[in-house]
ChimeraX commands (.cxc) that place a marker at each C-alpha (Angstrom):
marker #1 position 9.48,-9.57,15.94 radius 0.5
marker #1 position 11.25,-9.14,18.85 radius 0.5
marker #1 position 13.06,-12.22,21.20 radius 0.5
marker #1 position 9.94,-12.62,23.59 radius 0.5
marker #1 position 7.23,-12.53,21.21 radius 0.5
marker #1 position 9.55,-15.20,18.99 radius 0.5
marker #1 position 9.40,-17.55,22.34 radius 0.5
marker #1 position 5.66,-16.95,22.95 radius 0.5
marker #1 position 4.95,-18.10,18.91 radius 0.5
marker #1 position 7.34,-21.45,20.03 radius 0.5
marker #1 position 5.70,-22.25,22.98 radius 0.5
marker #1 position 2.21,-21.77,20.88 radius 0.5
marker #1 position 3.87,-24.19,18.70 radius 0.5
marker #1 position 5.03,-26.75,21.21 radius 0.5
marker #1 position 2.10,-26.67,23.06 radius 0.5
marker #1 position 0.25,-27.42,20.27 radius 0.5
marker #1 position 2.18,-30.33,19.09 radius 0.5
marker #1 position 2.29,-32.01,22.40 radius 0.5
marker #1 position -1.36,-31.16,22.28 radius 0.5
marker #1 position -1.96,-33.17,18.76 radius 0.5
marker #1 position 0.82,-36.19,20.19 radius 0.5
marker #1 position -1.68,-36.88,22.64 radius 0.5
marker #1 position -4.33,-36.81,20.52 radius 0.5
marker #1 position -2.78,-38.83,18.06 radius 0.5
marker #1 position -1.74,-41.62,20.54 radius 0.5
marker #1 position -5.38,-42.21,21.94 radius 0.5
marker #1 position -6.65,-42.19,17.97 radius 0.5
marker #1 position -6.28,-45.90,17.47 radius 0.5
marker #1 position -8.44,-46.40,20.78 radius 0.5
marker #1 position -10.85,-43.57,20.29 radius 0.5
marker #1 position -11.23,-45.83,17.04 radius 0.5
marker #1 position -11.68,-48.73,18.57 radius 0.5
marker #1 position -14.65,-47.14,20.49 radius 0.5
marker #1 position -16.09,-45.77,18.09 radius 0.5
marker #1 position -16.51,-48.71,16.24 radius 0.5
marker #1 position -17.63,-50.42,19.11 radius 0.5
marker #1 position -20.45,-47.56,19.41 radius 0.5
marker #1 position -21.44,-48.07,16.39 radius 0.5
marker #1 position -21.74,-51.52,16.17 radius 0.5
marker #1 position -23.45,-51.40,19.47 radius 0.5
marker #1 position -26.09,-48.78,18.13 radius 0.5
marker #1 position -26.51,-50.81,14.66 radius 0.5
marker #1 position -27.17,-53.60,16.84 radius 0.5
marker #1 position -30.30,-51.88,18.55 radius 0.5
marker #1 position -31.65,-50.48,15.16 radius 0.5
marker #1 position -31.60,-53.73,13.73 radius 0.5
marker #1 position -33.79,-55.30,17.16 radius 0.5
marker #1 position -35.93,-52.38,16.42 radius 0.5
marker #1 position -36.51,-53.29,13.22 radius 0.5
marker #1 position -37.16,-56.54,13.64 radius 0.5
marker #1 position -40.47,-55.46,16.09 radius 0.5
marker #1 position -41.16,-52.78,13.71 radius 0.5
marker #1 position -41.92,-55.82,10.83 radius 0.5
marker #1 position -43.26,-58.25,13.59 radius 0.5
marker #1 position -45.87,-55.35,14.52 radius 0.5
marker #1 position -46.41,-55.25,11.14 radius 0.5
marker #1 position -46.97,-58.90,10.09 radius 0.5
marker #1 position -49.49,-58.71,12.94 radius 0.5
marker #1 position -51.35,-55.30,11.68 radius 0.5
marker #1 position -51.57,-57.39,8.25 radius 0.5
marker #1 position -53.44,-60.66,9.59 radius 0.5
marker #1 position -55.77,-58.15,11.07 radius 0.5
marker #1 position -56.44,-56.48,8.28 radius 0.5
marker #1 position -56.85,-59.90,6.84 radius 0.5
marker #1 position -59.24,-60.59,9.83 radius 0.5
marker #1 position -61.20,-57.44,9.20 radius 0.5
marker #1 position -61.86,-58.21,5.78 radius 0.5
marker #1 position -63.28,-61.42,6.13 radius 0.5
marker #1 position -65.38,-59.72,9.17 radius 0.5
marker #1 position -66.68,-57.27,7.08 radius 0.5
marker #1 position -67.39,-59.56,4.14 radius 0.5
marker #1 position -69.61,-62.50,6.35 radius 0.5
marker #1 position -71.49,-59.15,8.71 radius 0.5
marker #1 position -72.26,-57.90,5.09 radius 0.5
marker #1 position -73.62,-61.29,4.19 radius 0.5
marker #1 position -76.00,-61.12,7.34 radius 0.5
marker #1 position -76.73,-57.70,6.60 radius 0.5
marker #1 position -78.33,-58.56,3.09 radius 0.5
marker #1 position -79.93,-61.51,4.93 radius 0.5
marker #1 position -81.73,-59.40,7.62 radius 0.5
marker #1 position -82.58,-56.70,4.80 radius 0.5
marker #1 position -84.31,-59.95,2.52 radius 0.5
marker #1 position -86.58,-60.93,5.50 radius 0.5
marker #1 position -87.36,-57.32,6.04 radius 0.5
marker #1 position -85.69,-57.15,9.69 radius 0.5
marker #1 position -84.53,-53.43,9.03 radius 0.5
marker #1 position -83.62,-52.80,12.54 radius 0.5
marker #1 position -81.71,-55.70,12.62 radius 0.5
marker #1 position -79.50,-55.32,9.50 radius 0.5
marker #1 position -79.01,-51.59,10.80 radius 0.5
marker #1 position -77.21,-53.31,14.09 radius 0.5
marker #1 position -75.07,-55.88,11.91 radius 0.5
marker #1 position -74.39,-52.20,9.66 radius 0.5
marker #1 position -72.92,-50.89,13.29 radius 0.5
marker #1 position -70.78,-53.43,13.00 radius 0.5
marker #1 position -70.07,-53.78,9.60 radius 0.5
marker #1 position -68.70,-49.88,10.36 radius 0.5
marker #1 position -67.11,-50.73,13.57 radius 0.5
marker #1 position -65.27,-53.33,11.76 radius 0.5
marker #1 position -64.37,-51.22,8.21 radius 0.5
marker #1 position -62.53,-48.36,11.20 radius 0.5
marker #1 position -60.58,-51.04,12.83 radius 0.5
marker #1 position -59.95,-51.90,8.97 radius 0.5
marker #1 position -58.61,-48.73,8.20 radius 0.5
marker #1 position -56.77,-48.14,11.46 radius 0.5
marker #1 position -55.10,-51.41,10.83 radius 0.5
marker #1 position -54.22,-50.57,6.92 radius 0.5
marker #1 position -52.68,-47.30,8.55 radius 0.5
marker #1 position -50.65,-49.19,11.13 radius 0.5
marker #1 position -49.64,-51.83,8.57 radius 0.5
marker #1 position -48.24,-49.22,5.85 radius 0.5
marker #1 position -46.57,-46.85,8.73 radius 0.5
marker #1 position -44.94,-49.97,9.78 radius 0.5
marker #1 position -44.02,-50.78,6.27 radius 0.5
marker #1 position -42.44,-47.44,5.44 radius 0.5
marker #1 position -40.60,-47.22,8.81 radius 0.5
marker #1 position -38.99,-50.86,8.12 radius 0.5
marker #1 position -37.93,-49.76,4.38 radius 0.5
marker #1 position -36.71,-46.40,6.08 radius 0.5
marker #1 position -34.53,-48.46,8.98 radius 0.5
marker #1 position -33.51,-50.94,6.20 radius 0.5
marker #1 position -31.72,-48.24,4.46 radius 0.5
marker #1 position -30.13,-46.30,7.14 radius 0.5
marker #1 position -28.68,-49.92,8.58 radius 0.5
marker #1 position -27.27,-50.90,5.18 radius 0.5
marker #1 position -25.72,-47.26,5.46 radius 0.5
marker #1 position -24.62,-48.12,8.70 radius 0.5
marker #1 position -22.86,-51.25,8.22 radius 0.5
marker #1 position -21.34,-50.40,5.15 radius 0.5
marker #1 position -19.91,-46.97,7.16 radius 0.5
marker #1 position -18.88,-49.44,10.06 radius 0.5
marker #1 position -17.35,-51.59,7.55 radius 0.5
marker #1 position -15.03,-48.76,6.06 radius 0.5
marker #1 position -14.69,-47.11,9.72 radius 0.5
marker #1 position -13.10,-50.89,10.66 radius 0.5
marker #1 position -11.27,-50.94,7.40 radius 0.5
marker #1 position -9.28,-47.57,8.06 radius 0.5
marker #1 position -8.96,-49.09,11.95 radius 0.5
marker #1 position -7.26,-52.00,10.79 radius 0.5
marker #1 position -5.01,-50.30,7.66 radius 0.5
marker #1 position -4.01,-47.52,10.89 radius 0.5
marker #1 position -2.81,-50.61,13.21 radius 0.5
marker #1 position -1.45,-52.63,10.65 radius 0.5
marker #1 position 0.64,-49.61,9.11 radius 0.5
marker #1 position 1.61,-48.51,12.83 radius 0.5
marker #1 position 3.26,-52.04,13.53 radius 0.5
marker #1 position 5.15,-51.68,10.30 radius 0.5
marker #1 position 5.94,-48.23,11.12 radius 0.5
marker #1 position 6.80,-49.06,14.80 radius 0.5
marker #1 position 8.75,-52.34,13.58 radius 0.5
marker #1 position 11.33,-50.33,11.70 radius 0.5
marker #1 position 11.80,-47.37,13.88 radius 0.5
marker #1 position 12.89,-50.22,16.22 radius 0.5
marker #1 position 15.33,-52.01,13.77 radius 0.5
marker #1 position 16.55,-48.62,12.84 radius 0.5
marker #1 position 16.91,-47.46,16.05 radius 0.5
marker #1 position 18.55,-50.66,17.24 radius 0.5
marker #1 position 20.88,-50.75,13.92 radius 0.5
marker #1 position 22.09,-47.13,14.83 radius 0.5
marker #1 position 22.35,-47.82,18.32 radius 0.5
marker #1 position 24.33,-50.87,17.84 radius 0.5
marker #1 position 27.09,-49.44,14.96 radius 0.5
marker #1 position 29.66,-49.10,17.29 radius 0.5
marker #1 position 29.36,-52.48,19.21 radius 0.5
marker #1 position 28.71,-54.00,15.84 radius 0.5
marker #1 position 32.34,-52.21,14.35 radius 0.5
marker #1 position 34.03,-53.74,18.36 radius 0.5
marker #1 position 32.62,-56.95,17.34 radius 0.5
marker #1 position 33.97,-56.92,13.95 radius 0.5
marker #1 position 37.30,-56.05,14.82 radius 0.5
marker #1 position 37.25,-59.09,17.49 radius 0.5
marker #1 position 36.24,-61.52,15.18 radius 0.5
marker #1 position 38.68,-60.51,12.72 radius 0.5
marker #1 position 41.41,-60.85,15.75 radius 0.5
marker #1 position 40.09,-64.43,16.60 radius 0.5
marker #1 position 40.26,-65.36,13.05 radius 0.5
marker #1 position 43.60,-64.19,12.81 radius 0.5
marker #1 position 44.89,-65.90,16.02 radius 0.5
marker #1 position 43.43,-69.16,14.62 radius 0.5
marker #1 position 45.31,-68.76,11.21 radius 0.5
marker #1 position 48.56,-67.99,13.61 radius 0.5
marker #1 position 47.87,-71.00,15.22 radius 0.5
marker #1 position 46.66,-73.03,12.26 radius 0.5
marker #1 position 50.19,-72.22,11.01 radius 0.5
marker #1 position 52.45,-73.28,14.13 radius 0.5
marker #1 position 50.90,-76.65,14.34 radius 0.5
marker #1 position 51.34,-77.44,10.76 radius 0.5
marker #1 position 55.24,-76.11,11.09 radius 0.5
marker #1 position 55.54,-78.20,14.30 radius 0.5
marker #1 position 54.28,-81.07,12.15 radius 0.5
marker #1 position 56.56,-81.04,9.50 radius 0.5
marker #1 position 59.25,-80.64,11.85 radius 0.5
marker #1 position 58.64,-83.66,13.30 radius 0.5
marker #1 position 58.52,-85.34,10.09 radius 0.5
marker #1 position 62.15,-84.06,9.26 radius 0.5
marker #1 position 63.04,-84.76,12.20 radius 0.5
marker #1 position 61.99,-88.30,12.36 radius 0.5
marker #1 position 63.35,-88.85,8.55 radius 0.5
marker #1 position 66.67,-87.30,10.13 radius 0.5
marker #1 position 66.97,-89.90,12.83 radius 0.5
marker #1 position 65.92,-92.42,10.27 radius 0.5
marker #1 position 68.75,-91.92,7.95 radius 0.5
marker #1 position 71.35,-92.06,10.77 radius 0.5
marker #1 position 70.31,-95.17,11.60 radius 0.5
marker #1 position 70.82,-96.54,7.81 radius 0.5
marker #1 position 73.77,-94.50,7.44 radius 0.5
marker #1 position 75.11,-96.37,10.38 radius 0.5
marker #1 position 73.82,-99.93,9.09 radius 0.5
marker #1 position 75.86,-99.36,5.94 radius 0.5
marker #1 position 72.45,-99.41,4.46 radius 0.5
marker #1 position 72.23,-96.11,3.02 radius 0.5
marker #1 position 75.14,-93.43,1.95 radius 0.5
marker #1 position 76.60,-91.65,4.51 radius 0.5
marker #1 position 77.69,-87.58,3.91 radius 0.5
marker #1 position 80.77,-88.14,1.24 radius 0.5
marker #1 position 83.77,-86.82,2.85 radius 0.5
marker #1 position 87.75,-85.84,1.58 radius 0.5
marker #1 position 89.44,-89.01,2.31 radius 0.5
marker #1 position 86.63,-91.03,0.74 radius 0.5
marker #1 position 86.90,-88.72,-2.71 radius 0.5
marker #1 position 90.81,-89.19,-2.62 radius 0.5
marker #1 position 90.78,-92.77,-1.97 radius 0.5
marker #1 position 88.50,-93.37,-4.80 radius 0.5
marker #1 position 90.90,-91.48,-6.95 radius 0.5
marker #1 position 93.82,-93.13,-6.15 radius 0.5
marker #1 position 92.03,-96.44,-6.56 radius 0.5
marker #1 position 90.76,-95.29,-10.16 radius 0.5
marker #1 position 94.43,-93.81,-11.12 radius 0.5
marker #1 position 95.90,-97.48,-10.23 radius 0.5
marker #1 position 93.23,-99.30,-12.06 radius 0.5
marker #1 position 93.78,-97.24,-15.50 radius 0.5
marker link #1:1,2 radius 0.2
marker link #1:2,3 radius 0.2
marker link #1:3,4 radius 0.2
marker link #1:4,5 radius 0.2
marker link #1:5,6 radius 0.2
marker link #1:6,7 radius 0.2
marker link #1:7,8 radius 0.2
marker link #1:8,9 radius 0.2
marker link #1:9,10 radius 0.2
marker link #1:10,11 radius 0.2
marker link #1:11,12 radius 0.2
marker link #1:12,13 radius 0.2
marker link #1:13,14 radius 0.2
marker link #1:14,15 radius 0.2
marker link #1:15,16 radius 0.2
marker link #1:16,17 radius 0.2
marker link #1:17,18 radius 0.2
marker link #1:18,19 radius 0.2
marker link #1:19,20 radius 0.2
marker link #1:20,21 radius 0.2
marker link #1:21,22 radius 0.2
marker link #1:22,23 radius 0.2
marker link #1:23,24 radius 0.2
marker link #1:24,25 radius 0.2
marker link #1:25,26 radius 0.2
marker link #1:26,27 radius 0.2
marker link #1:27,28 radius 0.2
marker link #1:28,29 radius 0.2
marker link #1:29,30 radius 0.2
marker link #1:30,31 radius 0.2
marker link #1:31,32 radius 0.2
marker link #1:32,33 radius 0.2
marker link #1:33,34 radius 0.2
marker link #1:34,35 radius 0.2
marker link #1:35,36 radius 0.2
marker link #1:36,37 radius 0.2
marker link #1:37,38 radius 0.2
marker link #1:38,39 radius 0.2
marker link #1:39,40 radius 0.2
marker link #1:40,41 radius 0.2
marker link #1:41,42 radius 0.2
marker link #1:42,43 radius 0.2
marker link #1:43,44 radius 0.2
marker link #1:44,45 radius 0.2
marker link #1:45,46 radius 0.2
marker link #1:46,47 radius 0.2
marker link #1:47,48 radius 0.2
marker link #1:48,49 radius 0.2
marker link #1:49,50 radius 0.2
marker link #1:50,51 radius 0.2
marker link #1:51,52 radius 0.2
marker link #1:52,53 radius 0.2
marker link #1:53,54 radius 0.2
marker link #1:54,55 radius 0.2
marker link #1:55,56 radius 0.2
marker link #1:56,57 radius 0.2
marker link #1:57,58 radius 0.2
marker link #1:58,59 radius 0.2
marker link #1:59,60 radius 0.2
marker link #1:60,61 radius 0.2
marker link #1:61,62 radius 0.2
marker link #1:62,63 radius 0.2
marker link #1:63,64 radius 0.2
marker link #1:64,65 radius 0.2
marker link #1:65,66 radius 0.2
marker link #1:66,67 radius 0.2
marker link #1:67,68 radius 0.2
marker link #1:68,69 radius 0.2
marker link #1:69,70 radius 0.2
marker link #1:70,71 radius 0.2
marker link #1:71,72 radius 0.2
marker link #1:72,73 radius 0.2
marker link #1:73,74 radius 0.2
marker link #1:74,75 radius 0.2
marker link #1:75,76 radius 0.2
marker link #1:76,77 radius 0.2
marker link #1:77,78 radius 0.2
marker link #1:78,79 radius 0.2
marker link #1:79,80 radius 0.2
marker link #1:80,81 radius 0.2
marker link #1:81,82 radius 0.2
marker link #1:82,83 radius 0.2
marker link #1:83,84 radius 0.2
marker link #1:84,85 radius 0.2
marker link #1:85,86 radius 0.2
marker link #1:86,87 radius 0.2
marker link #1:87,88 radius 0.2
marker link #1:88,89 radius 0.2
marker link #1:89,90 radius 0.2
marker link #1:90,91 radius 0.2
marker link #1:91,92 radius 0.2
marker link #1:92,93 radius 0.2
marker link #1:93,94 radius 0.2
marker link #1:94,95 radius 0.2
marker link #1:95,96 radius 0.2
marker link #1:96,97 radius 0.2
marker link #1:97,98 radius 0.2
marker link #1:98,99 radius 0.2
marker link #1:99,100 radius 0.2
marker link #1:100,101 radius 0.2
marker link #1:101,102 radius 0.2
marker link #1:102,103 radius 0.2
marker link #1:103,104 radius 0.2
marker link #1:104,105 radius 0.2
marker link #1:105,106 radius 0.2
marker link #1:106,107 radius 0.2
marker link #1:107,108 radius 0.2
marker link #1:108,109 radius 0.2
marker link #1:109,110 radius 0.2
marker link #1:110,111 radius 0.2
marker link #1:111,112 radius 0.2
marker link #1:112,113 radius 0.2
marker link #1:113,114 radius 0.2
marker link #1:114,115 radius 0.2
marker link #1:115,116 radius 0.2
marker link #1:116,117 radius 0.2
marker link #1:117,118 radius 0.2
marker link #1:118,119 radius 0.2
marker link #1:119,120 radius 0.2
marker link #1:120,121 radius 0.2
marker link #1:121,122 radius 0.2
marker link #1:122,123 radius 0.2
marker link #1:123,124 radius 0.2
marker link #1:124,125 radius 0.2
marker link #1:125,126 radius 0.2
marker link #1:126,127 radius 0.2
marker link #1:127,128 radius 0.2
marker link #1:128,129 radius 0.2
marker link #1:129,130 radius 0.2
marker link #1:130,131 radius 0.2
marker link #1:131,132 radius 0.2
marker link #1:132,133 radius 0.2
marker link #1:133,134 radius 0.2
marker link #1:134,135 radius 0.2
marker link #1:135,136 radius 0.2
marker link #1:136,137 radius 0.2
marker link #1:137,138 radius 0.2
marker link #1:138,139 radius 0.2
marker link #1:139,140 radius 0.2
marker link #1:140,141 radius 0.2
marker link #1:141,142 radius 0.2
marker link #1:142,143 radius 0.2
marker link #1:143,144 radius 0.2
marker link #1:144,145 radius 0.2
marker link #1:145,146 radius 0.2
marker link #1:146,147 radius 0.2
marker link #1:147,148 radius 0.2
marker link #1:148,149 radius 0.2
marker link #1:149,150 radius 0.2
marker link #1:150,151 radius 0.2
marker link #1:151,152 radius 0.2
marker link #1:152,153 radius 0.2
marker link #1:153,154 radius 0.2
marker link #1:154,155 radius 0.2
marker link #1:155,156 radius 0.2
marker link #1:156,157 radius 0.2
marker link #1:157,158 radius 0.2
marker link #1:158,159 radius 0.2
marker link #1:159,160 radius 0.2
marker link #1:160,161 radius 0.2
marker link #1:161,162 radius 0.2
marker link #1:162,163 radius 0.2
marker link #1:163,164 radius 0.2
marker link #1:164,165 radius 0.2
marker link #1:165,166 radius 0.2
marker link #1:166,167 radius 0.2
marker link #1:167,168 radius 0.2
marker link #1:168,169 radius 0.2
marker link #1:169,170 radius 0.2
marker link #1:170,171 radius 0.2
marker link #1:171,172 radius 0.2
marker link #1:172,173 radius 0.2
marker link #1:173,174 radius 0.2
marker link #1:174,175 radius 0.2
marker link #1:175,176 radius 0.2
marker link #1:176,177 radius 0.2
marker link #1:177,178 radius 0.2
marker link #1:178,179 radius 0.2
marker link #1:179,180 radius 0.2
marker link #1:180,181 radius 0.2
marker link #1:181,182 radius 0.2
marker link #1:182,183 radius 0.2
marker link #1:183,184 radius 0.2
marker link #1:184,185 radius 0.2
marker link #1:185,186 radius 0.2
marker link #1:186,187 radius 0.2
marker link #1:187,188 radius 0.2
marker link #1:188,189 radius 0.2
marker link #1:189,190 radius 0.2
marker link #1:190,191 radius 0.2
marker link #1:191,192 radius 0.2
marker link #1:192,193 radius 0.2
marker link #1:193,194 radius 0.2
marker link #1:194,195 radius 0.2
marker link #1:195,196 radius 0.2
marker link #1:196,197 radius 0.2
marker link #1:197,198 radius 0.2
marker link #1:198,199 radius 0.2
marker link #1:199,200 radius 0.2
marker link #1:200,201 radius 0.2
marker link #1:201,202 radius 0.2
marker link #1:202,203 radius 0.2
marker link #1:203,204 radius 0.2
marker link #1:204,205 radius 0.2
marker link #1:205,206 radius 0.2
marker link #1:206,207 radius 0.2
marker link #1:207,208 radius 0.2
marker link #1:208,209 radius 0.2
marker link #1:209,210 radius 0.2
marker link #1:210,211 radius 0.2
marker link #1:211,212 radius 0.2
marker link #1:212,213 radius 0.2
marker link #1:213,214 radius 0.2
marker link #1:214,215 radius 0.2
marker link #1:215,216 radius 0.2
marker link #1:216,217 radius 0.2
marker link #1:217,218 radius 0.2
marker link #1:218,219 radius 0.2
marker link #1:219,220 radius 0.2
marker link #1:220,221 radius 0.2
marker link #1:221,222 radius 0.2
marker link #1:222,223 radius 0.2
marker link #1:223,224 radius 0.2
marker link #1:224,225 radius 0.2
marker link #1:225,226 radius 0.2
marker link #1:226,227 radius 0.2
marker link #1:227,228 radius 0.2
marker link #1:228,229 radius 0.2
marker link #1:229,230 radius 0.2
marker link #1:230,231 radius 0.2
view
């Protein structure tokens, strides 16, 4: 492979990877959407399913209705048939039929509605429990990002900071050591003091006749002599 086809194949590969960064930095907000989309959407199917069983409840209390229809027209029917009024109970059997369509028209309605509601039931517990793991992943991203994001900081902040952390070191180690250096000269200059004032004290005595003064040669020979004469 020669030099220029080696820099084509990199700049492939670069342009891909800045191509997948981007990506990769909107994924936590296309994320975010989609979740929102999808709740959204969920949303609508469950309004639609509440008409879909409301229109249902209401195809049921007509079938109701039509039941009871057909069952007191019947009832007249048999009445018009006992007194002989044939053309009569063959009107009230008009009805009886118009009612027994609407009947079955109704039953349709009522069991299409039925089997749509059961059919939207499932596909929103699908749905929420989808949303549910879609918002689970959302939140395990985020939370691992911050984590992520936390200690790139402290690590980048740590490494950063090394050789202003070593300078600081070293200056606290100096400061310590001028207050030990100072620490020392007070105490010194303290117990000079005290010699010095148990110095001036002992002159004084010395000078009372209180206390002994340094011994000195006459003193040691004139205590000799006096002990020689005494023996």
């Amino acid at each position: 492979m020669n030099i220029w086809a080696k820099m084509m194949t990199a700049l492939r590969g670069g342009v891909n990877e800045a191509g997948e960064a981007i990506v990769d930095s909107q994924a936590l907000r296309i994320l975010d959407q989609e979740v929102r989309d999808s709740s959204e959407e969920l949303k609508q199917s469950k309004e639609s399913l509440v008409a879909i069983i409301a229109r249902q409840k209401v195809a049921e209390e007509k079938v109701v209705k039509l039941k009871k229809d057909v069952e007191e027209y019947e009832g007249y029917a048999l009445q018009a048939l006992e007194k002989g009024d044939e053309k009569l109970a063959h009107e009230v059997a008009e009805k009886i039929a118009d009612f027994e369509n609407q009947l079955t028209s109704e039953q349709e309605s009522s069991t299409g509605f039925a089997t749509n509601a059961d059919k939207l039931k499932s596909a929103i517990k699908v749905a929420e429990a989808n949303i549910k793991r879609l918002k689970q992943q959302v939140d395990t991203v985020k939370a691992t990002e911050s984590v992520q994001r936390a200690q790139k900081t402290v690590a980048n902040r740590h490494s950063g900071s090394n050789s202003k952390l070593r300078t600081a070191m070293d200056s606290l180690e100096r400061i310590k050591e001028k207050q030990a250096l100072n620490a020392a000269k007070m105490n010194a200059a303290s117990e000079l003091e005290i010699e010095t004032a148990d110095s001036s004290l002992q002159d004084k005595l010395e000078q009372a006749g209180i206390a002994p003064g340094v011994k000195r040669a006459d003193d040691i020979l004139a205590r000799l002599k006096k002990n020689k004469k005494d023996k």
